[in-house]
KEDREN-336500 format. One line per 3 residues: number of its first residue (from 1); their letters; for each residue x, y, z of N, C-alpha, C. Coordinates in steps of 0.1 Angstrom, whole numbers, m for minus. Layout:
BEGIN
NUM> a> X/Y/Z/X/Y/Z/X/Y/Z  ...
This chain:
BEGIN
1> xxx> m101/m285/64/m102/m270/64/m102/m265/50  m113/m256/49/m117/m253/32/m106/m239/35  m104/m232/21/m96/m219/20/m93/m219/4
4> xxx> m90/m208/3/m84/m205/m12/m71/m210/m17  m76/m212/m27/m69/m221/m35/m63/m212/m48  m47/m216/m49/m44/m206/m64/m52/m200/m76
7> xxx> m62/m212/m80/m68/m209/m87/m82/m202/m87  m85/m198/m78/m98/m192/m71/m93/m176/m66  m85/m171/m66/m78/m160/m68/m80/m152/m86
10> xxx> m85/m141/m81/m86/m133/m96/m75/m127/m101  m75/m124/m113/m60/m123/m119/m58/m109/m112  m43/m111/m109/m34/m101/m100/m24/m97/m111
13> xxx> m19/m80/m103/m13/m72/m116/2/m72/m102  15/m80/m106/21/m71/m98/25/m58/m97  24/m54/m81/28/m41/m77/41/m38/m66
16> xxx> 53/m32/m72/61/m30/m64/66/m13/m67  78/m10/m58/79/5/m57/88/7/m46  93/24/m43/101/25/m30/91/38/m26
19> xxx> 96/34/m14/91/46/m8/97/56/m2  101/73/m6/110/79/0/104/94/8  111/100/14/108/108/24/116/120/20
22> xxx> 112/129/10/116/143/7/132/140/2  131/126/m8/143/121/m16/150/111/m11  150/110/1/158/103/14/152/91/16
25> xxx> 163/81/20/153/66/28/144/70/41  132/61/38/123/60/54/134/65/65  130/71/77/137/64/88/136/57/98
28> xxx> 124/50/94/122/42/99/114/30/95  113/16/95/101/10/87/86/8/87  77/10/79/68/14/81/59/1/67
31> xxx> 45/9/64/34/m2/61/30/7/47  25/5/34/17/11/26/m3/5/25  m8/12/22/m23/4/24/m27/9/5
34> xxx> m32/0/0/m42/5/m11/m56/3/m8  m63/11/m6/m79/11/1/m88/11/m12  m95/1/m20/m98/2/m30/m116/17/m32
37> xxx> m115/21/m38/m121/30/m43/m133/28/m55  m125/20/m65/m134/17/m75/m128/5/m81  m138/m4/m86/m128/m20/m89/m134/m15/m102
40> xxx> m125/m30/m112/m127/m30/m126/m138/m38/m128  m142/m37/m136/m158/m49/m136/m156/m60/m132  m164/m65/m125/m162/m82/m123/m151/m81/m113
43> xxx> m147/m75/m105/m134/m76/m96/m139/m73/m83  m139/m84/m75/m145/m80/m58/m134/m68/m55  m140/m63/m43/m133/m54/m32/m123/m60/m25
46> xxx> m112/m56/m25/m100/m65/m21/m86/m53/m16  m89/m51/m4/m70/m40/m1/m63/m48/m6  m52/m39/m4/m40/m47/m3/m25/m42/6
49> xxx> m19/m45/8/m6/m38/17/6/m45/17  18/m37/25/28/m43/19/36/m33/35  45/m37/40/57/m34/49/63/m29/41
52> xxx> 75/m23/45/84/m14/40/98/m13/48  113/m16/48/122/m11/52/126/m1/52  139/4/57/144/14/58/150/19/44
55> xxx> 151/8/35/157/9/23/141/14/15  129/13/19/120/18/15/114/11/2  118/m1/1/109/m12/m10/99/m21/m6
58> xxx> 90/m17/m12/78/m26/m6/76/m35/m21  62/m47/m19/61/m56/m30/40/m57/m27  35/m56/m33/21/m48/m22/12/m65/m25
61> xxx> 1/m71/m15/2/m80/m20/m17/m82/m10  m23/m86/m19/m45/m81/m14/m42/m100/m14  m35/m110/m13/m36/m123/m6/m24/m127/1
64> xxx> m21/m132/10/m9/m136/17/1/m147/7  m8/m149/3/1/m159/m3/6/m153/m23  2/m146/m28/6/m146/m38/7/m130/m36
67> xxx> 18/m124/m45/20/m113/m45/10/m105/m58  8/m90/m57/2/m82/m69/m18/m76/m59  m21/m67/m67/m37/m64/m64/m43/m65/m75
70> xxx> m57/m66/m74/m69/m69/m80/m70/m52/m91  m71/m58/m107/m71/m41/m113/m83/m34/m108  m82/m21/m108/m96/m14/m97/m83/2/m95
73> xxx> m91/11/m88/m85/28/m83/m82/25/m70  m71/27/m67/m71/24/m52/m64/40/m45  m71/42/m33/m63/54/m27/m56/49/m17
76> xxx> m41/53/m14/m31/51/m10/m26/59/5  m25/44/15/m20/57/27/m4/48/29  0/56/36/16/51/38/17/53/58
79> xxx> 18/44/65/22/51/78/36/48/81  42/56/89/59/53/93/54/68/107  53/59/118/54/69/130/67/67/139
82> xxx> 67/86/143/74/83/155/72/84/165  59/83/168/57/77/183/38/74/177  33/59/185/27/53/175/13/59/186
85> xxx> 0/62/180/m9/61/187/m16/57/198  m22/60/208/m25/50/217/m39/54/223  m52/49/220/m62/52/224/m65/57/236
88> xxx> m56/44/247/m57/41/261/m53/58/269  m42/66/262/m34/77/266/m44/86/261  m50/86/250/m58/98/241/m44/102/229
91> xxx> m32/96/234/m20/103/224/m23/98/208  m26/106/202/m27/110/187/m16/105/181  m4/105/187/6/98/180/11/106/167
94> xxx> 25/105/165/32/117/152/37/110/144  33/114/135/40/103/122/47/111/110  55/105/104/65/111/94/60/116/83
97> xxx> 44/115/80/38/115/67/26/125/73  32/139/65/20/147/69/5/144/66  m2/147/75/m15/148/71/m23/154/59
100> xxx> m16/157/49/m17/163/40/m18/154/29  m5/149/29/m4/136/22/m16/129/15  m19/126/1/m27/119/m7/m20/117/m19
103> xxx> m24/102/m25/m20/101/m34/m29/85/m40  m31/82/m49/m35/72/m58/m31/66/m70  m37/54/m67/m30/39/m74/m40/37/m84
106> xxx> m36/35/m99/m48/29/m105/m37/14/m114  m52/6/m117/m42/m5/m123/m54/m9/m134  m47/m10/m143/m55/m11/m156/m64/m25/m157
109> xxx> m75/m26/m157/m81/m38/m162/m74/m48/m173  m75/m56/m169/m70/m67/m186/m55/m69/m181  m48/m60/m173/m34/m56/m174/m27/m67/m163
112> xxx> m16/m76/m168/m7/m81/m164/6/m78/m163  6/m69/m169/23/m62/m165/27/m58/m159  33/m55/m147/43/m55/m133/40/m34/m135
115> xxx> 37/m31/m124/35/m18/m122/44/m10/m114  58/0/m114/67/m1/m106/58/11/m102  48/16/m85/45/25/m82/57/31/m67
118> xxx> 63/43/m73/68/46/m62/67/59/m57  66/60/m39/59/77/m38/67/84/m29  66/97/m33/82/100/m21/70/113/m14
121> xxx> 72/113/2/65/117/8/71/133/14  65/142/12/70/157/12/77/158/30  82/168/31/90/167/47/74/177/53
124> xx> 72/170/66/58/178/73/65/189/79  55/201/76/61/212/81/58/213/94
C-alpha cells in the first residue's frame, strides 16, 4: 500500500489557538475548518481542521498525521451546534456561531514559527 510519507509533505507552519464564545468557554465541543482561499506559491490546495473541547483548544492539522497547515489565506468557519442539521427532517439545525460570523487565517510563506490563532465568537442575537 503506497501513501505519504513524512518527507513528501510540504513544509507545515504550526497552528494552534482557543476558541471562545463572547469571552466564555465553548459550551459545547465543536470543529474549526481553514478552507484555503489563496496558497503561497508552489503550495497545493490543502484544508485543514482541528476539534475543539469545552476548554476550547484546538491544534489545526491539513494531514492526519503531522500537525500545522500549508502557508496560503485561509477563511475560517468554526461550528459548535445545538441541535445539528438534518437533511432527512429539512431542520436547518442552530448553532452557537451566528451566521454572521467571518473571520481569516493567513500564514506567511517561508514561515516556520508556531502561529497562536485564537477567535472568540460574538453571542448570536
Amino acid at each position: 500500500m503506497s501513501g505519504c510519507n513524512d518527507n513528501s509533505l510540504p513544509p507545515m507552519v504550526p497552528v494552534t489557538g482557543t476558541i471562545t464564545f463572547a469571552g466564555a468557554p465553548p459550551p459545547i465541543p465543536g470543529s474549526i475548518t481553514f478552507l484555503p482561499r489563496e496558497m503561497a506559491e508552489g503550495m497545493g490546495v490543502r484544508p485543514a481542521w482541528a476539534q475543539f473541547e469545552t476548554d476550547g483548544k484546538y491544534e489545526a492539522r491539513a494531514f492526519s498525521k503531522e500537525a500545522g497547515i500549508v502557508p496560503g489565506t485561509y477563511e475560517v468557519r468554526i461550528e459548535c451546534w445545538k441541535t445539528m442539521p438534518n437533511e432527512a427532517t429539512g431542520n436547518p439545525g442552530q448553532s452557537y456561531v451566528p451566521k454572521s460570523f467571518t473571520a481569516e487565517l493567513i500564514v506567511p510563506a517561508g514561515s516556520r514559527e508556531p502561529i497562536v490563532a485564537n477567535f472568540d465568537i460574538p453571542k448570536a442575537n
